[in-house]
C-alpha positions in Angstrom: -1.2 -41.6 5.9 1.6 -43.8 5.5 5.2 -41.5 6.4 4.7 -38.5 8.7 6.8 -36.3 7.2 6.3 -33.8 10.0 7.6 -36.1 12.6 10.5 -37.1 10.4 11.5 -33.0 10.4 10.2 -33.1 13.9 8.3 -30.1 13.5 4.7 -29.7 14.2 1.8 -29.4 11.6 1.2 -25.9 11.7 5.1 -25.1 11.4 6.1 -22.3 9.4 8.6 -22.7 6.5 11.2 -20.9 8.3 11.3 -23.5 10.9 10.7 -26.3 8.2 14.0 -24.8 7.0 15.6 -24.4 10.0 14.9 -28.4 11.1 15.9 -29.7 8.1 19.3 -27.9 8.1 19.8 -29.2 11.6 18.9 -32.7 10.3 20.8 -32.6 6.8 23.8 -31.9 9.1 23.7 -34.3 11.7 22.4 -37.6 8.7 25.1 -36.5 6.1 26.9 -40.2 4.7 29.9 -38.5 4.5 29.9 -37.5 8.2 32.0 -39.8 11.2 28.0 -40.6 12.5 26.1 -40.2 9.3 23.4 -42.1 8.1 22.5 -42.2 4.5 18.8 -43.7 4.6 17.9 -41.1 7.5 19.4 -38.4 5.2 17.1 -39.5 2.2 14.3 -39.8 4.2 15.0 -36.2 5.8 15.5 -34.8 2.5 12.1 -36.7 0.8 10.5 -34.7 4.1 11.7 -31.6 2.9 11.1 -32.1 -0.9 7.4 -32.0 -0.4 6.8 -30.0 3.1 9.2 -27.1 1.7 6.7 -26.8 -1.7 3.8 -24.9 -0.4 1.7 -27.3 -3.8 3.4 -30.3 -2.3 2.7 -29.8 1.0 -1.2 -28.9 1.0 -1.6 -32.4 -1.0 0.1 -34.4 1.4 -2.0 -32.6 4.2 -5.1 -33.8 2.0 -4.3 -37.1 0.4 -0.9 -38.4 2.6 2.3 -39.5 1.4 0.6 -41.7 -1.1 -0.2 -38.3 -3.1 2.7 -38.7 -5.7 4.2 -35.8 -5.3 7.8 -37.0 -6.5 9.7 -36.4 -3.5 13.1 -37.7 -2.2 14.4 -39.7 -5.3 12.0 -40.4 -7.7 11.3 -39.9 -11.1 13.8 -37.1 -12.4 16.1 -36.9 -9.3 19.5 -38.9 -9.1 20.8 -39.5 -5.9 24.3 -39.4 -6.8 23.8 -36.2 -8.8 22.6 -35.3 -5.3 25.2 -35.7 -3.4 27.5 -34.5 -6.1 25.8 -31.0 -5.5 25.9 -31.5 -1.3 30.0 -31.7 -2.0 30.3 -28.3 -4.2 31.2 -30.7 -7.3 28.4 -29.9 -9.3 24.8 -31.9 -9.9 24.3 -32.2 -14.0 22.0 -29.6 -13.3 20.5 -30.6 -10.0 17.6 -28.6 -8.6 17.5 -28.9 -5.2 14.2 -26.6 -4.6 12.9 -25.2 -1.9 14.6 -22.1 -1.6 17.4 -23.9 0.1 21.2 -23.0 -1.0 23.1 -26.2 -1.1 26.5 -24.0 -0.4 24.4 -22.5 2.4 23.8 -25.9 4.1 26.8 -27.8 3.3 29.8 -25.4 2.8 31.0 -25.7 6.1 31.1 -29.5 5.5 33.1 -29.2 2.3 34.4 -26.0 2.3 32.4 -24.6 -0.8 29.3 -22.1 -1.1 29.1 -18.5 -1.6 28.3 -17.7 -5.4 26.9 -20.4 -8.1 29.8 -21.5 -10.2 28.8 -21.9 -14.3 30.5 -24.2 -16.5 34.0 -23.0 -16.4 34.6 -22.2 -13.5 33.4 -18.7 -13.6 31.1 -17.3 -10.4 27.7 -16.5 -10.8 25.7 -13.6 -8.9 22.7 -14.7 -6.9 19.4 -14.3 -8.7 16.9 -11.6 -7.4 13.4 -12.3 -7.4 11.1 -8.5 -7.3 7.6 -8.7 -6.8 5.2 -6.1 -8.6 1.7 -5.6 -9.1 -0.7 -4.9 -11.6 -3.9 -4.2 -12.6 -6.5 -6.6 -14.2 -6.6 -4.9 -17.5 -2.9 -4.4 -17.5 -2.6 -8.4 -17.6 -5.1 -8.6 -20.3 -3.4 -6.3 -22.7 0.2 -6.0 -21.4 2.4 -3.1 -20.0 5.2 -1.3 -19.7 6.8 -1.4 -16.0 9.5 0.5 -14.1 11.0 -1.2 -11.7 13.4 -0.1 -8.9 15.9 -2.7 -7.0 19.2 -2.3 -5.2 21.4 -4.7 -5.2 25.0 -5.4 -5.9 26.1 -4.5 -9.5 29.4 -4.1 -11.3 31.5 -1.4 -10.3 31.1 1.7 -12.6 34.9 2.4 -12.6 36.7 -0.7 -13.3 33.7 -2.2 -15.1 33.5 -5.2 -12.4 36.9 -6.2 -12.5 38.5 -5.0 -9.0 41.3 -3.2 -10.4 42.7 0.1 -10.7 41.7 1.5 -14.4 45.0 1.4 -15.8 46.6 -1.5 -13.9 47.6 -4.8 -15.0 46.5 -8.3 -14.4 48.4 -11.0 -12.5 48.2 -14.9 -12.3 46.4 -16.1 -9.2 48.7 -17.7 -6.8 45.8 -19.9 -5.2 44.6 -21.9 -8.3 47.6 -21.1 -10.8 45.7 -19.2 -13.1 43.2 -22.2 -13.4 40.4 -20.2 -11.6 39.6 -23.5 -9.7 41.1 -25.5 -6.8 40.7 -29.2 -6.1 40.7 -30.3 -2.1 40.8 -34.1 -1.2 39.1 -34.6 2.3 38.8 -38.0 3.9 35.4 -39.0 5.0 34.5 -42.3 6.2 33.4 -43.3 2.3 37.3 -42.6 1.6 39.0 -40.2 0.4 36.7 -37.4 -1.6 38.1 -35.0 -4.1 36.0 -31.6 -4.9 36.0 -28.9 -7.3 35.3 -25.5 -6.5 35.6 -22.0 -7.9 38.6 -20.0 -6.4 37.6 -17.7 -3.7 40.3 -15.3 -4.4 40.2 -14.5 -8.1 36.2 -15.6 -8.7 37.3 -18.2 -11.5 38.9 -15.8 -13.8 42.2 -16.7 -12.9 43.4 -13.5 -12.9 44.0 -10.8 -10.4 44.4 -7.1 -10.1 48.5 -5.7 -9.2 46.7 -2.4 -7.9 43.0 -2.8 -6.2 40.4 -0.2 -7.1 39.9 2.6 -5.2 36.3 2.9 -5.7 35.1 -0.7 -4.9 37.9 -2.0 -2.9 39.1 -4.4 -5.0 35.2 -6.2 -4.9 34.4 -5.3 -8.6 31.0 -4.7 -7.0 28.9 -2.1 -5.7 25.3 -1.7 -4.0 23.7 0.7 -5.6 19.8 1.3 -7.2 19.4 -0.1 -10.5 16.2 0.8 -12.9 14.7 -1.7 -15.1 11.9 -1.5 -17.8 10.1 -4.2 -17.9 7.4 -5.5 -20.6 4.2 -7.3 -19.2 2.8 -9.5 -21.9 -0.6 -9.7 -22.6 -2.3 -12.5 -20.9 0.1 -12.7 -18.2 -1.5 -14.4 -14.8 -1.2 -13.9 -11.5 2.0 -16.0 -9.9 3.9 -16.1 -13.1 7.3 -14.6 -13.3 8.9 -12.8 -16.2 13.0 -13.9 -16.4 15.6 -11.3 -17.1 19.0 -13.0 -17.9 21.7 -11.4 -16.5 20.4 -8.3 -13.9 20.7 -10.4 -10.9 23.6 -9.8 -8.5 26.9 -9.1 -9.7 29.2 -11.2 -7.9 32.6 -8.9 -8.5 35.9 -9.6 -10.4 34.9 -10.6 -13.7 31.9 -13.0 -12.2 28.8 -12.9 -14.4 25.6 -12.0 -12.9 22.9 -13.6 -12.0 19.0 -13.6 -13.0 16.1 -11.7 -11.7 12.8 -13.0 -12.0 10.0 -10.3 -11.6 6.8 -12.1 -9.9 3.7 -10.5 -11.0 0.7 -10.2 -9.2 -2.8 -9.1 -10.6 -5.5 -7.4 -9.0 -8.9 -8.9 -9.3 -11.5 -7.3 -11.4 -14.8 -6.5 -10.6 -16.5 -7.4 -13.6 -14.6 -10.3 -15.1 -13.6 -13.8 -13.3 -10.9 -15.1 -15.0 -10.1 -19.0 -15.5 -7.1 -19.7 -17.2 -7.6 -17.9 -20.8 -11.0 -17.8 -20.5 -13.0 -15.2 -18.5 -16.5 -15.3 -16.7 -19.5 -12.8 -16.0 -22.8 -12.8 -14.9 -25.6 -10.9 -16.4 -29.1 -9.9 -14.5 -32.3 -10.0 -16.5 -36.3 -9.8 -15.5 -38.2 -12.6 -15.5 -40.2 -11.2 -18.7 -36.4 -10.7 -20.4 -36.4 -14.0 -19.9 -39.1 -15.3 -21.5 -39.9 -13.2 -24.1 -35.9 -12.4 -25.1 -33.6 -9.1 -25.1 -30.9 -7.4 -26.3 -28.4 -5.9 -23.8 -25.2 -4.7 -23.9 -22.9 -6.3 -22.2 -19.5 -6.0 -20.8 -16.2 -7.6 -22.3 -12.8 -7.1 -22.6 -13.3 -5.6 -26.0 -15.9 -3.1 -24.7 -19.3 -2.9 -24.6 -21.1 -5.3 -26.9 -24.6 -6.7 -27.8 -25.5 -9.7 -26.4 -29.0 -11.3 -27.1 -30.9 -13.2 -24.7 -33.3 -15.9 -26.1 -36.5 -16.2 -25.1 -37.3 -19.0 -22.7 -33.4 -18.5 -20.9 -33.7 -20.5 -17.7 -32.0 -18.9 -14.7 -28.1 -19.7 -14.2 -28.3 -20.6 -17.8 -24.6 -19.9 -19.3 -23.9 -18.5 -22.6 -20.2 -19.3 -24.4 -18.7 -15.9 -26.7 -15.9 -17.4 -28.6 -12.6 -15.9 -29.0 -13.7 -12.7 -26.3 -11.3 -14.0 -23.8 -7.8 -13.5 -22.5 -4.6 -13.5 -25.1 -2.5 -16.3 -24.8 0.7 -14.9 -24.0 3.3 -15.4 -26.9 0.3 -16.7 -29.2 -2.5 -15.6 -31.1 -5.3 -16.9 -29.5 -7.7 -16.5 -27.3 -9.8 -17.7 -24.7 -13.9 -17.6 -24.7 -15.9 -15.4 -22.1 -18.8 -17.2 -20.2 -21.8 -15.1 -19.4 -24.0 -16.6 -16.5 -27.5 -15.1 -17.0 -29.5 -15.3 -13.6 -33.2 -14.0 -13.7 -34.1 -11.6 -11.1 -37.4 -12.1 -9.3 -38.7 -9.2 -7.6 -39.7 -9.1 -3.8 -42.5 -7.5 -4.2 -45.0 -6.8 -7.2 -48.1 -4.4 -7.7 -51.3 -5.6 -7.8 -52.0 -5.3 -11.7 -48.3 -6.7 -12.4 -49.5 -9.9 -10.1 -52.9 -10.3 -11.4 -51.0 -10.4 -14.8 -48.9 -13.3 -13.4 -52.1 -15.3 -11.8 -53.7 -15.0 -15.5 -50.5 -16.3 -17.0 -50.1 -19.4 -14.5 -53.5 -20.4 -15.3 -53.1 -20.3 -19.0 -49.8 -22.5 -18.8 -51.5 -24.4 -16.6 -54.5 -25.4 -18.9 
């Protein structure tokens, strides 16, 4: 299997991500380079454990195919290590995407003294996203909906508009970062001495803070409260995929800027149609005599009911492709094909005259 990415996390095969998590916090601790005791090729190899075991995808092929699977782990194609460890000190990653679920700030901030709220270019602190889960109906994914969806979480304050202050009052320089809404910290580590950028904890990156705090939010520029969201389903939407909305994540108070939400959708299964993609599949029972000498039925499709003709001489499990009767592809025009399986019935039992009719038949094909 080549590495055991289990035993490098020390958990057991069956573990849970939670402990997953909880080992490889433990571990990304104890191996940081930048600790007294670190040890920079443990910590990759920790964190190439973690890059696949903590991706449900990643992790079911490794359990099939072994480390060999190419799951582009660790740092491989399209991960930099030093962009890495850029993000482990609070200094930014050009972008970096950790994955996982894991907040860097969560697992290194003690380390550096960063975390809290994402930072944006600028300086400015961003919310947290907010993911929502809702679910839907098989025909409401095939022709799209309007939802309502209800979620509390922490949004700007109503009466000083998210800034902290007393409607009315003025605005004074930060005395922690001079009005430059960040402050730089120089720690020595055994690599030297390490400088690192991070958003000011008192004024939130604006630079800026409030003479008189507001009354309502306590100065936070935040409150918990419901909020109500309408949200478009587009047609063709699949189970698993998420819809983004920009800016109704968590509000992170005094003048931060908010974060995403990202509303998962999950779809019912239908009893009629299989779905593949774009394209759908059903199955349609005939008699053996349908069979050979041909029908017409109606059928069902995600247009309605329509005609469907059944040649004569249609072998059982034979399948049948409808062009263009299939799913929409969301934000395009077209659409998939439906598949109808036709499977031929046989009977249990027949009466005498219906099997006599058979017998005749057999020996006719027969001569």
């Amino acid at each position: 299997m080549g590495k055991d990415y289990y035993k490098i996390l020390g958990v057991e095969k069956g573990a849970s991500l939670d402990e997953i998590k909880k080992s490889f916090r433990k571990l990304a601790h104890k191996y940081h380079p930048d600790k007294k005791d670190g040890d920079e090729a443990k910590f990759k190899e920790v964190n190439e454990a973690y890059q696949v075991l903590g991706d449900e995808t990643k992790r079911q092929q490794y359990d099939q195919y072994g480390s060999d699977f190419n799951a582009q782990g660790g740092f491989g194609q399209g991960m930099n290590w030093d962009d890495f460890m850029r993000a482990t000190r609070g200094q930014g990653g050009g972008g970096f995407d950790f994955g996982g679920g894991i907040d860097l700030g969560d697992i290194f901030g003690d380390m550096f003294g960063f975390g809290g709220g994402r930072s944006r270019q600028g300086g400015q602190t961003q919310g947290r996203n907010v993911q929502v889960d809702i679910e839907i109906t098989f025909e409401e994914a095939v022709n799209g909906v309007d939802k309502e969806i209800r979620v509390t979480k922490n949004n700007a304050c109503d009466v000083c508009s998210g800034t902290g202050a007393e409607p009315g009052s003025t605005q004074k320089t930060c005395s922690e970062c001079n009005g430059q809404g960040q402050v730089r910290r120089v720690q020595q580590t055994m690599l030297g001495a390490m400088q690192s950028v991070h958003t000011c904890n008192i004024c939130h990156g604006t630079g800026k803070i409030p003479e008189k705090l507001c009354k309502h939010c306590g100065g936070d520029g935040s409150v918990r409260n419901e909020s109500k969201f309408s949200v478009k389903i587009p047609a063709g939407i699949d189970d698993g995929q998420s819809i983004r909305l920009s800016g109704k994540g968590e509000y992170p108070g005094n003048g931060g800027a908010p974060g995403d939400m990202f509303v998962v959708v999950h779809v019912n299964a239908s009893k009629i149609f299989e779905r593949d993609g774009y394209d759908i599949h059903t199955e349609l029972s005939i008699s053996y005599t349908q069979a050979v000498l041909g029908d017409t039925i109606e059928i069902d499709t995600l247009d309605g009911k329509k005609k469907f003709v059944v040649p004569s001489g249609t072998k059982s499990h034979q399948e049948f492709r409808l062009r263009g009767l299939g799913v929409k592809e969301v934000n395009g025009n077209g659409r998939g094909d439906q598949y109808v399986k036709v499977i031929i019935d046989v009977p249990k039992r027949v009466s005498r005259k219906a099997k006599k009719m058979l017998e005749e038949l057999q020996e006719e094909l027969n001569s």
